[in-house]
N, C-alpha and C positions, 0 to 999 in steps of 0.2 A: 828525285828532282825532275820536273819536269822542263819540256826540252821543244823548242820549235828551229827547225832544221835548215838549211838556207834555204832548200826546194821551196818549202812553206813560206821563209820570208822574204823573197824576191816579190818584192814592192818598189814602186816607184811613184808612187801616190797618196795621198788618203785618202778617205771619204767617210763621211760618218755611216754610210751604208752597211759597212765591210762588219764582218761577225768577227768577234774576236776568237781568236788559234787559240786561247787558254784562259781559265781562268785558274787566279791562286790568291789563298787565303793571305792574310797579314802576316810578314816576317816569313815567309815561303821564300824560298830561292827557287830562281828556274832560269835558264840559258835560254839567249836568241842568238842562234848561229849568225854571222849575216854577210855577205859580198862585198868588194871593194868597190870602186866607184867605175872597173871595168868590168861586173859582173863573174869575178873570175877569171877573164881572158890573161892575164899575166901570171904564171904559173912557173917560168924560169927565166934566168936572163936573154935565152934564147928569140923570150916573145915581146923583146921590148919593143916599143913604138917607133918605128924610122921615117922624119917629117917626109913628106910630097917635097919633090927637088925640083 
């Protein structure tokens, strides 16, 4: 199965420029890793966000 990793999918964009990370044939399965909308920064309750006081 093939497999594109967060590294590779950290995007924030499109563009029709951009090559595509895989190609797969019809009824292929393959995973896109992909990050939350912090990039990853929230990892335990420790990293929660505390507003500006």
């Amino acid at each position: 199965m093939q497999r594109i990793t967060r590294d590779l999918a950290r995007k924030y964009a499109f563009d029709w420029r951009d090559e595509p990370l895989l190609h797969v044939q019809p009824g292929e399965s393959f995973v896109i890793e992909t990050w939350d909308a912090s990039t990853g920064y929230f990892e335990s309750p420790a990293d929660k966000a505390i507003p500006a006081q």
